[in-house]
C-alpha positions as CSV (number, residue, x, y, z in Angstrom):
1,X,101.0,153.7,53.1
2,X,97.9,153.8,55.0
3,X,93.9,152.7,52.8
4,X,91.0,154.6,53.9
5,X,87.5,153.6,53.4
6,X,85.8,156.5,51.3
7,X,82.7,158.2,53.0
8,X,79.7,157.5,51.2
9,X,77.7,161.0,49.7
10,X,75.8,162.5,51.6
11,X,78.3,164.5,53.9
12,X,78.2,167.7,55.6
13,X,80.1,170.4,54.1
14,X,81.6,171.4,57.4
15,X,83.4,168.7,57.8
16,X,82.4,167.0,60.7
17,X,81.5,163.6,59.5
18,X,84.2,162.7,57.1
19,X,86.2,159.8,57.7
20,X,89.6,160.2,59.6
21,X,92.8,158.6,61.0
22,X,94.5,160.3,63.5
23,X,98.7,159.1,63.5
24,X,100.3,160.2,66.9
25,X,103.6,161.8,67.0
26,X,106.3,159.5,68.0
27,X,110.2,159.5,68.6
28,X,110.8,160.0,65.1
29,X,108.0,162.7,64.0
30,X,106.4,164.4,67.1
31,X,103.5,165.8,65.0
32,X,100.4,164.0,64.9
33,X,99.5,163.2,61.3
34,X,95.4,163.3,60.1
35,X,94.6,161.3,57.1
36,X,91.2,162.1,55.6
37,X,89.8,160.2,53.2
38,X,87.7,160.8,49.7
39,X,84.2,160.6,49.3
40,X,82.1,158.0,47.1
41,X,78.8,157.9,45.2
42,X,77.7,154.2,43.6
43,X,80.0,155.3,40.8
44,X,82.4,157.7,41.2
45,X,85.1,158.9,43.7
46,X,86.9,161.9,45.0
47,X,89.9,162.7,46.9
48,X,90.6,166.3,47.5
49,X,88.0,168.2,46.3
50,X,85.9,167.2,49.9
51,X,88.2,168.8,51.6
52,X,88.2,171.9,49.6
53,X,84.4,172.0,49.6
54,X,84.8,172.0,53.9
55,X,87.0,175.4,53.2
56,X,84.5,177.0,51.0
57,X,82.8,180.2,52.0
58,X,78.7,178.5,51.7
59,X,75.4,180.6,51.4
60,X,73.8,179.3,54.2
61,X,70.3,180.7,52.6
62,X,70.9,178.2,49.3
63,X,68.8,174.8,49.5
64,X,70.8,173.8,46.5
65,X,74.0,175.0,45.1
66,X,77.1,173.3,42.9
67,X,80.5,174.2,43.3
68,X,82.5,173.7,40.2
69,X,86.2,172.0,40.8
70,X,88.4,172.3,37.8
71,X,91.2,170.3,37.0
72,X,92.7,167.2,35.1
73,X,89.4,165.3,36.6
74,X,86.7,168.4,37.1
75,X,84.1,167.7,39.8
76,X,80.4,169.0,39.8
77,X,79.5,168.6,44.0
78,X,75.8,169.0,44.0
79,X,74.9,170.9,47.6
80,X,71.8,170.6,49.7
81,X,70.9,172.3,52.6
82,X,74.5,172.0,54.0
83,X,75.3,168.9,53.2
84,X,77.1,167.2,49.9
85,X,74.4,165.1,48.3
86,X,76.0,163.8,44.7
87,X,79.1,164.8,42.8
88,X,80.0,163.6,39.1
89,X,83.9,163.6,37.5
90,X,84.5,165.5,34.0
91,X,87.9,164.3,32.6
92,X,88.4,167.3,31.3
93,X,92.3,168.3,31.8
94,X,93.1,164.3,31.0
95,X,91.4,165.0,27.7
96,X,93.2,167.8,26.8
97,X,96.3,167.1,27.4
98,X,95.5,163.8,25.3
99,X,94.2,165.5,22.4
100,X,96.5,168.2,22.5
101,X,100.0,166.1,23.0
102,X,99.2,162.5,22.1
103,X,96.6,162.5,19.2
104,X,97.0,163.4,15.5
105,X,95.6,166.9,16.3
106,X,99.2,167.6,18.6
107,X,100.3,168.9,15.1
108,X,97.8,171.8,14.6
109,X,98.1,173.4,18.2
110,X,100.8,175.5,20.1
111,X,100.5,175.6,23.9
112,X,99.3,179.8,24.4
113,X,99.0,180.9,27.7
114,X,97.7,184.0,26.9
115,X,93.7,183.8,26.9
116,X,92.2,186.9,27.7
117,X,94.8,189.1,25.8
118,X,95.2,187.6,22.1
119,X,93.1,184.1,22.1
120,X,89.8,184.7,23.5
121,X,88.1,184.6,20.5
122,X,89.3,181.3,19.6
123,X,88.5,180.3,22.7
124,X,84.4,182.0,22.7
125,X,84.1,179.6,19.4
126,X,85.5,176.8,20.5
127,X,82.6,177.2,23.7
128,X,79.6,178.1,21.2
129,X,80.9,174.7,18.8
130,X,80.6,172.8,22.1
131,X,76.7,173.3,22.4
132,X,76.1,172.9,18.7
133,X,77.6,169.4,17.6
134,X,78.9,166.6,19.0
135,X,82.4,166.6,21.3
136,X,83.9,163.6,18.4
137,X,82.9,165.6,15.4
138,X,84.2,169.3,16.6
139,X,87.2,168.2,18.1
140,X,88.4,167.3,14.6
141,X,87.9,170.7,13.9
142,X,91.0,171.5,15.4
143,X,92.7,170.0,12.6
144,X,91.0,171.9,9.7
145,X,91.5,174.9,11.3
146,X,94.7,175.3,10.9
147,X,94.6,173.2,7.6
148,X,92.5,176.0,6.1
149,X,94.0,178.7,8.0
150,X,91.4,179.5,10.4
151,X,93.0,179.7,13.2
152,X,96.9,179.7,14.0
153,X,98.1,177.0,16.4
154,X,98.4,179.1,19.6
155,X,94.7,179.9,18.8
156,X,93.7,176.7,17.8
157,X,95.1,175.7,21.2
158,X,92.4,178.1,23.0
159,X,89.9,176.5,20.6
160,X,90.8,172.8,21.6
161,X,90.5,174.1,25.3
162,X,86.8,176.1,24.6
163,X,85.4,172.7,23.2
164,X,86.2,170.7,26.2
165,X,85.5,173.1,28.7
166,X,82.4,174.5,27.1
167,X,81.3,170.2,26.7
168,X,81.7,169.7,30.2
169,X,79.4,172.7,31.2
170,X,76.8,172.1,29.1
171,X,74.8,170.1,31.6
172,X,74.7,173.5,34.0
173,X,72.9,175.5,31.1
174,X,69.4,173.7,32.0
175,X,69.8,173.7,35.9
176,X,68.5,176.8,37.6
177,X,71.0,176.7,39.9
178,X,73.7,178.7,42.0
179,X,77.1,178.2,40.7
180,X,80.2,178.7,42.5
181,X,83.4,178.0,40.9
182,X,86.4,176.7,42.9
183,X,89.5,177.3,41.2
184,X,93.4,178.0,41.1
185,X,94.1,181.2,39.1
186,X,95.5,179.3,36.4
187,X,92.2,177.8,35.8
188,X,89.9,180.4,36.9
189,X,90.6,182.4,33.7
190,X,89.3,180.0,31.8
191,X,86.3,178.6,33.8
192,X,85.0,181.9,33.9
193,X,85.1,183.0,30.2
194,X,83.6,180.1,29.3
195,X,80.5,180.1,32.0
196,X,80.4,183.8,31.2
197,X,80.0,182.9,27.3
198,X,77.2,179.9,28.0
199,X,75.5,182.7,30.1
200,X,75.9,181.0,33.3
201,X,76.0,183.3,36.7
202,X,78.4,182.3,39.0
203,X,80.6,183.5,41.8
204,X,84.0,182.3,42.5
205,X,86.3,180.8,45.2
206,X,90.0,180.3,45.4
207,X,90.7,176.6,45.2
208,X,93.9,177.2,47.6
209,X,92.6,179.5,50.5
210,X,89.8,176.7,50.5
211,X,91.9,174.0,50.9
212,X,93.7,175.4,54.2
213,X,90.3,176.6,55.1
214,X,89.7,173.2,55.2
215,X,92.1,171.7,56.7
216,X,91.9,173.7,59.6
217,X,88.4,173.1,60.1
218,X,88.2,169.2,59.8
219,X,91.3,169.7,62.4
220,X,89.4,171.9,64.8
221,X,86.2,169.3,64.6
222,X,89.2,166.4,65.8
223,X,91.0,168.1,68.5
C-alpha cells in the first residue's frame, strides 16, 4: 500500500503535472510500477477520472468545455484553456442501485437492460419528471407507477434510472457550454438519450480507449 498526496485543481489535461511515484523493478518484479494520484478541489476528490481526461481527444479551439464521466460517482470536469480548473461528484450509480435494491421501491422495479428497444419511453419520462419536481417527491413515483399500472417493473426500472440521470444533468441545461461525454458503452446509451431528451449537444468519447490513452501519455511525460 503506497498514500499519495492528491494534486490540487488546476491541472493540465495532458498530463504533465500530475503527481507521480515511480516504483523500480526489482528481483521480484522487473517492471517499474507508476502510481498516479487523484486530483482535489476544497471539497471533493477524484481518482481515475484524471487520468481518463489526460487520454481524451481535446478541442484545442475550446476556452471552456466539460467532459461528463458517468459511473456509480459521475464527475462534471470543468476545462479551461487546457487545463482542468474544477470538477464536482454526482452520486448517481450509488443512488440507484440504493433505491432500486435496498429501499421500499426495490419491489416495483425489474432490472431491464434493454433501453433503446422496449423502455425508452419510460425512461424520456422519467428525464422530463426530473426537471419538473423535486428528486424526493418523483422518486416515489416509482412506486405508484406500478401500483396504478403505469408502468411495468422492467419500465419502471428505466424510469427510476431517467430521474436520476436526468437530476444530475440538470445543472448543464443553463451553461452554454461544450459537452463531451466520456463513457463505457454500457453507460453511454443512457447518457446520451437523456442529454439528447434535455436538449443538450454533446459529442462523445470512449471511457476505455481514454484511459490507455492516458496512461501512455503520463508515461511518455516520465520516461
Amino acid at each position: 500500500m503506497m498514500e499519495l498526496p492528491y494534486k490540487e485543481v488546476p491541472f493540465s489535461i495532458d498530463g504533465h503535472d500530475l503527481v507521480l511515484k515511480t516504483i523500480k523493478g526489482n528481483e521480484d518484479f522487473r517492471h517499474p510500477i507508476f502510481m498516479i494520484s487523484g486530483v482535489r478541489t476544497a471539497n471533493d476528490v477524484m481518482r481515475g477520472e484524471e487520468t481518463q481526461l489526460t487520454g481524451c481527444l481535446h478541442s484545442d479551439d475550446e476556452e471552456d468545455q466539460i467532459f461528463i464521466f458517468p459511473g456509480t460517482h459521475s464527475k462534471h470536469v470543468k476545462v479551461n484553456n487546457g487545463r482542468a480548473v474544477d470538477f464536482a461528484t454526482y452520486m448517481t450509480g450509488e443512488f440507484f442501485e440504493l433505491l432500486s435494491q435496498k429501499s421500499i421501491l426495490s419491489n416495483n422495479v425489474e432490472a431491464d437492460n434493454n433501453l433503446l428497444s422496449t423502455n425508452l419511453k419510460s425512461f424520456e419520462t422519467g428525464v422530463t419528471d426530473s426537471s419538473d419536481s423535486h428528486i424526493l417527491h418523483t422518486a416515489f413515483l416509482v412506486r405508484t407507477n406500478q401500483l396504478f399500472g403505469k408502468f411495468s417493473k422492467p419500465e419502471n426500472y428505466n424510469y427510476l434510472s431517467g430521474l436520476l440521470i436526468g437530476t444530475e444533468l440538470q445543472q448543464l441545461i443553463k451553461k452554454d457550454i461544450p459537452l463531451t461525454l466520456v463513457s463505457s458503452k454500457k453507460l453511454e446509451q443512457s447518457y446520451s438519450a437523456a442529454l439528447s431528451i434535455l436538449g443538450l449537444k454533446f459529442k462523445v468519447q470512449n471511457s476505455e480507449e481514454a484511459l490507455i490513452r492516458g496512461q501512455y501519455r503520463i508515461l511518455e511525460y516520465n520516461k
